[in-house]
N, C-alpha and C positions, 0 to 999 in steps of 0.2 A: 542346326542353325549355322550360317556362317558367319564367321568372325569379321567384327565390323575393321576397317582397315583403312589407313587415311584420315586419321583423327584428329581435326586442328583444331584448338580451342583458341580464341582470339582476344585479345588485351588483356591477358594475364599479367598483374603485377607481382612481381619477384619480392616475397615478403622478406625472408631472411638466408643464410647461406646452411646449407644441411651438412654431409662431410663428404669426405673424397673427392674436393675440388666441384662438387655439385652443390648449384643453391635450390630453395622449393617457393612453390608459390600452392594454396587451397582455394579450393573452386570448389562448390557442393559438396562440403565435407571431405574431401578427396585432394590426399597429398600431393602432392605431383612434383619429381626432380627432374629437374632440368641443367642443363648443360651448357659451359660456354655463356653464361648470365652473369649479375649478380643483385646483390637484391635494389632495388628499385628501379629495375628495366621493368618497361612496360612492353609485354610481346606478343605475337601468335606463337603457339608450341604447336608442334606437330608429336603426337603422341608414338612411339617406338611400344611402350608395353600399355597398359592400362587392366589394372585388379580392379576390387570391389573397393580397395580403401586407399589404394594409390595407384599411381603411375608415372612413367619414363617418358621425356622427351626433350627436343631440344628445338632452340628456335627459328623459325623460318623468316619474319619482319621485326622488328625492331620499331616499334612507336616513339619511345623516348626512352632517352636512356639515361641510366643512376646518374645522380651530383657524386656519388661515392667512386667515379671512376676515374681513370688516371689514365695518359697516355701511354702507352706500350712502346720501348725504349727499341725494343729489338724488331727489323724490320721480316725475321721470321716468323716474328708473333702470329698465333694460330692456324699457322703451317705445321711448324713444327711441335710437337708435342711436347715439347721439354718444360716451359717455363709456362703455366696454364694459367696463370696470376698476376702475370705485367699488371691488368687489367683493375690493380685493387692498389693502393699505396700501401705502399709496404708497412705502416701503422695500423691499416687495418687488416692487411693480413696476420699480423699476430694477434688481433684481439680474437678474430675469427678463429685462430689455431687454438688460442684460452680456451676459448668456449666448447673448441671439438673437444679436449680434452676432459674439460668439467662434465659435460653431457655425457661421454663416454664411461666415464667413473663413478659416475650417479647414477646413469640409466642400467649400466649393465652391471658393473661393480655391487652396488647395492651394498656399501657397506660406508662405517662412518670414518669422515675424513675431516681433516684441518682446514683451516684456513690456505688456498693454495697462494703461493708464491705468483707475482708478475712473470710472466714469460721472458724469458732471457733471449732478445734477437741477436741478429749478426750486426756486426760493425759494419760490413763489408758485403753490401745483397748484391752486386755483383764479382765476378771474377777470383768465386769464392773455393771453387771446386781445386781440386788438389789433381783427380783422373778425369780423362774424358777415353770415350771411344766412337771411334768415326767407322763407317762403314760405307766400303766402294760399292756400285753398282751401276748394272745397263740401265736401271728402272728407275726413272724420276718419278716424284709424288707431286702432281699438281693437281690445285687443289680446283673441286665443285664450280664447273664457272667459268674457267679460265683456259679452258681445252678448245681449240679452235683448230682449222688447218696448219694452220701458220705456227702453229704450236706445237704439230703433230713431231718437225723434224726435229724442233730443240726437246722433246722429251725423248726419245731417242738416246741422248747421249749422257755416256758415261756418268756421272754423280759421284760425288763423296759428299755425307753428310750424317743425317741421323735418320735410322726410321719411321714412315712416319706412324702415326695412331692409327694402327690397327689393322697393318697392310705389313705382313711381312716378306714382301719381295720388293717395296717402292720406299726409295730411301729421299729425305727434304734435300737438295743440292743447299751444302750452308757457305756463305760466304764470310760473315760475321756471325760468332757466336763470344756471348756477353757473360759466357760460365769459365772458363780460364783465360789470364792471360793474354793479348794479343799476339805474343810472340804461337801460339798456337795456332793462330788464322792463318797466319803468313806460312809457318812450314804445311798445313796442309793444302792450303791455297798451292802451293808454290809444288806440292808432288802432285797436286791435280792438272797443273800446266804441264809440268815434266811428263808426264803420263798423254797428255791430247800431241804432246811434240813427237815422242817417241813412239806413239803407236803401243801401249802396255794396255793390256787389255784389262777391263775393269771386270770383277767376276757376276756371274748371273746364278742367282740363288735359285732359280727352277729348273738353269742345262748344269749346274755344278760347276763351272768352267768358268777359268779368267783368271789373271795371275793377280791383279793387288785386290784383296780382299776386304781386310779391315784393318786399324790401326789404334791401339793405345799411346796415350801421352800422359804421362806422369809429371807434373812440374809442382815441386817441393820447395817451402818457404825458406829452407837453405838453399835455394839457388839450382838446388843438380834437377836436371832432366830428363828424363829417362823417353824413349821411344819405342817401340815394337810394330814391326810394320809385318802382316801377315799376309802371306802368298796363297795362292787358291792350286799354282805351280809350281812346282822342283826345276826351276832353268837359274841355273849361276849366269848364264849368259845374260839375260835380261836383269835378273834381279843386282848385280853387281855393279852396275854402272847409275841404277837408281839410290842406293844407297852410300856410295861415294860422292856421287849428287849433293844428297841432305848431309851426309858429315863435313865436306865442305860450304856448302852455305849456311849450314847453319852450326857453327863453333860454339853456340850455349849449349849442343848437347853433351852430356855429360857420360850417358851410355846411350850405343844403340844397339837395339838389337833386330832380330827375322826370325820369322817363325811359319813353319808350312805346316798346308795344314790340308789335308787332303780328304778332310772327314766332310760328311752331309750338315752337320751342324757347326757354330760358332766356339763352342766350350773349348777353354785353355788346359781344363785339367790334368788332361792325358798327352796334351801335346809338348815338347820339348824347346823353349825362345833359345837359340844362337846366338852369343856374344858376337856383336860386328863389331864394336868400340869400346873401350871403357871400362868399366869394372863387373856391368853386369845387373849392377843395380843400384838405387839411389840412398841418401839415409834422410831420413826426416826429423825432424827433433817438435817435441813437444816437452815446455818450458827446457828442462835441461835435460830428460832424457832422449838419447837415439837410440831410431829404429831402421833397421835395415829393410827395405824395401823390394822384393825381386818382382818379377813383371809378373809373375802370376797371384803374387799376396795382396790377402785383401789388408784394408788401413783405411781409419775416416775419415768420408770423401773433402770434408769441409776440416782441413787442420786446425784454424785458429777455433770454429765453435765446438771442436771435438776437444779440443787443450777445455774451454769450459766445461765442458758437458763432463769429462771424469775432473776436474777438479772439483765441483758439485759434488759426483759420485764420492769423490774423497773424503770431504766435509762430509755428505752424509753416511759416511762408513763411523767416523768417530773413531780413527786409530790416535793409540795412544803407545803404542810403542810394543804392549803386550797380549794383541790379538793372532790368532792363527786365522787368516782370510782366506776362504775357498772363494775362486775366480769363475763362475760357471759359462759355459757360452766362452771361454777366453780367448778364441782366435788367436791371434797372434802374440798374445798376453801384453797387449800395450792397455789395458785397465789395471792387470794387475803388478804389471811393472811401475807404472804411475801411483799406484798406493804402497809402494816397497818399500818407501823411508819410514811411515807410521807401525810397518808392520811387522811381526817378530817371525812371522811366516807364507810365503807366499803360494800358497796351491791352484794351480792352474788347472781344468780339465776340459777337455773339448773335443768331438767327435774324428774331427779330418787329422791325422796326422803330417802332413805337408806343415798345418799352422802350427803344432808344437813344435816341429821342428823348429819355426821361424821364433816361437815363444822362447825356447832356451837358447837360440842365436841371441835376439833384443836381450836377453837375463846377462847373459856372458858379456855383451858391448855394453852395459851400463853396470859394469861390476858388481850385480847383485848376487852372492852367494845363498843367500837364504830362500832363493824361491824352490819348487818342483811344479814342472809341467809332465802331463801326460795324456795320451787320447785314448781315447774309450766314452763309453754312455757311461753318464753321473751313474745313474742306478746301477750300475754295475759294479762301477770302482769306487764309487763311495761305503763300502763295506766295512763291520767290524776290525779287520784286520787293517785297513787302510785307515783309520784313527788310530788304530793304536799304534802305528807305524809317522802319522805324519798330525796325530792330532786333531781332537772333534771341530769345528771353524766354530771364533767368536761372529765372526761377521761374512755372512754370505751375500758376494755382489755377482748377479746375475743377468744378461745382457743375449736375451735367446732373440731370432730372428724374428719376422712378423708375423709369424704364424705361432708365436708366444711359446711357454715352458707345454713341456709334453705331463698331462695328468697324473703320472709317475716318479715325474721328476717334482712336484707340486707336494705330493707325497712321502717323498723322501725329502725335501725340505721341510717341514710338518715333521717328520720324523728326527732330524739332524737339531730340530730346537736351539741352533744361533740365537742370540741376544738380540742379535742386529742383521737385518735382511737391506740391500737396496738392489730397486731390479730399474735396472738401465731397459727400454722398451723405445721401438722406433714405429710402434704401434698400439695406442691408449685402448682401440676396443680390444684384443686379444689382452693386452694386460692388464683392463677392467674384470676382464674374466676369469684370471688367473687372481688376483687378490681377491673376488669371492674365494675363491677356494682356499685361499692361505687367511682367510678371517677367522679357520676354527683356531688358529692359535695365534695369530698374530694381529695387531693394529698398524693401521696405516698414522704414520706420526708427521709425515714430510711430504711436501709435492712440488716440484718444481720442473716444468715445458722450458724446453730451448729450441730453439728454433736453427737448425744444422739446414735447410736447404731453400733459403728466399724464392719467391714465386711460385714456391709448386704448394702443395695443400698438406705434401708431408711435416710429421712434428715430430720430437723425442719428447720422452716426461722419464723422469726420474722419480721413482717413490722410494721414500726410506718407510721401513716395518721395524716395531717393537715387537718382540713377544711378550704375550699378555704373563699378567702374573696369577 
């Protein structure tokens, strides 16, 4: 039989929002996500997948649309990928983020919890980001619709912006973007002129070729600036007269730097940023501790909801002065640098060695003697000799990516029996799943969602665990 294709269902009402920025609407018993909605649009969907008990799509007319909707601020709105939420008021997007969270704890979790805490938003839903990165290109992304002759020559040319959903060689040309700072519009606006004047060629991601590539911008609630502007070419000829450019026009940076990069992909890892100006790198301060910043470290992206988000953590660590606290996940050890004063020991461990490096830089700039960072896998260096060397942890805070704690590491937590567990997560299903499994010995006591990234559908949650008696 062949597969039926072209499946539009027609005046579908959007009942409620499901997760990952997708709402659903049921027709014949039969789920259906849908995209770019929210709940009380009435629409055609054109179906993308369809099973036996659900299906994917998104939609092609619009009948009527939610009282729950809100004007979209940003005139990139659903070009660009970034902010996929303009479209909700920012009240209801945190009740919608409560709810991913509860659903996700309940449905997959399966184990018994508390009363959860209100979700903690931002002050501040826009111009809240701390980094951005922009990236040059030949290949403009316009969107379904809007492609005409007349259209043909202005897509053609060069672009700076972000890429867009789903298309990795076609970048949104941004003019305003409403996630840092204006001061950020203006320097890239202004090397995307210097760039059409000078004739600098923008790079093409399918011939490998072009000299400006992509560019980070770091701007820190202390004021310092940092820049990295990456080349797709090795010519001092070209590259030196653009970067004395922007250190002249623009005197709020504080560092700049260049970085070539001659590789088929984008990754910073392995490649070496060049101090053009300045120090090198910026420091950022959350409440009163600094943290040194260099262009390849990571740091969270939203400073002021990250200063909440491990004070939380802090509160729920419960130091009192005489716990030994294993940092797991510690990056750059700004969690457990942040819990240093309650604590009588600070253990850091995290896989990349670049970030402990950066861990026992932050230790040393905020005069903390008492911590140890080191990398390696928990399950490895968490061993008898390593307690008896730095001490079994009162309280283990754990902060792994979104792909959650690895089965082992779950295991050897279960095995290390802390009093007190809190797992920092920037992902409720993967760490629904991860507290079944830490339920053969532990309870969940605490839950508290903040809300670190307005408009988009991502959430943090915070669980504090007891161990049972």
């Amino acid at each position: 039989m062949r597969k039926k294709k072209n499946i539009v269902l027609e005046n579908v009402t959007v009942a409620d929002y499901a997760a990952e920025g997708k709402s659903l609407a049921r027709q014949d018993g039969k789920v259906i996500f849908i995209e770019n909605v929210v709940p009380g649009d009435v629409v055609d969907i054109r179906l993308t997948k369809s099973k036996k008990d659900w299906a994917e799509g998104y939609p092609i007319q619009f009948h009527s649309y939610s009282k729950e909707r809100a004007t979209p601020f940003c005139q990139h709105f659903g070009v660009c990928g970034g902010c996929q939420w303009q479209m909700l008021p920012y009240e209801k997007q945190l009740q919608y983020k409560q709810q991913q969270v509860f659903d996700n704890l309940t449905r997959i979790g399966k184990v018994e919890l508390p009363e959860f805490q209100p979700i903690i938003g931002a002050q501040d839903d826009k111009f809240y980001r701390n980094k951005l990165e922009y990236t040059f290109s030949t290949k403009e992304y316009l969107p379904a619709g809007s492609f005409n002759k007349e259209d043909k020559a202005q897509s053609l040319r060069p672009v700076v912006g972000f890429h867009a959903k789903g298309f990795f060689d076609k970048v949104v040309d941004i003019q305003k973007c409403w996630l840092q700072e204006d001061l950020t519009n203006q320097i890239r606006n202004s090397i995307r002129q210097y760039a059409y004047d000078h004739k600098l060629s923008f790079y093409d991601i399918r011939e490998h070729q072009g000299q400006l590539r992509t560019m980070q911008v770091r701007l820190c609630t202390t004021g310092e600036l940092m820049v990295n502007i990456v080349f797709g070419e090795d010519n001092e000829q070209r590259r030196k007269p653009l970067l004395d450019y922007v250190q002249q026009t623009f005197p709020q940076i504080t560092t700049l730097l260049y970085t070539i990069n001659l590789k088929k992909n984008d990754s910073m890892f392995d490649l070496e940023p060049q101090v053009y100006s300045g120090k090198g790198y910026a420091i950022e301060k959350l409440e009163d501790f600094q943290f040194k910043i260099g262009p390849k470290s990571f740091f969270q992206t939203n400073t002021k909801q990250g200063e909440r988000l491990y004070q939380i953590t802090r509160e729920f660590a419960e130091l009192d002065g005489s716990q030994v606290v294993y940092d797991l996940y510690c990056g750059t050890g700004s969690i457990g640098i942040f819990c240093s004063k309650g604590a009588k020991q600070i253990v850091g461990v995290e896989m990349i060695d670049a970030a402990i490096q950066d861990a026992k830089e932050n230790a040393a700039l905020n005069n903390i003697d008492h911590s140890f960072f080191v990398s390696g896998d928990v399950i490895e260096v968490c061993n008898d000799d390593f307690f008896a060397h730095h001490g079994k942890p009162d309280v283990i805070i754990t902060d792994p990516p979104r792909a959650g704690m690895h089965p082992k590491l779950v295991e050897k937590i279960l095995e290390m029996e802390a009093p007190t567990v809190v797992y920092v997560s920037c992902n409720p299903a993967t760490q629904a799943r991860d507290l079944q499994l830490l339920d053969a010995k532990y309870k969940v006591t605490k839950v508290q969602p903040v809300d670190m990234f307005p408009h988009t559908h991502h959430i943090e949650n915070i669980v504090q665990l007891k161990l049972k008696s």
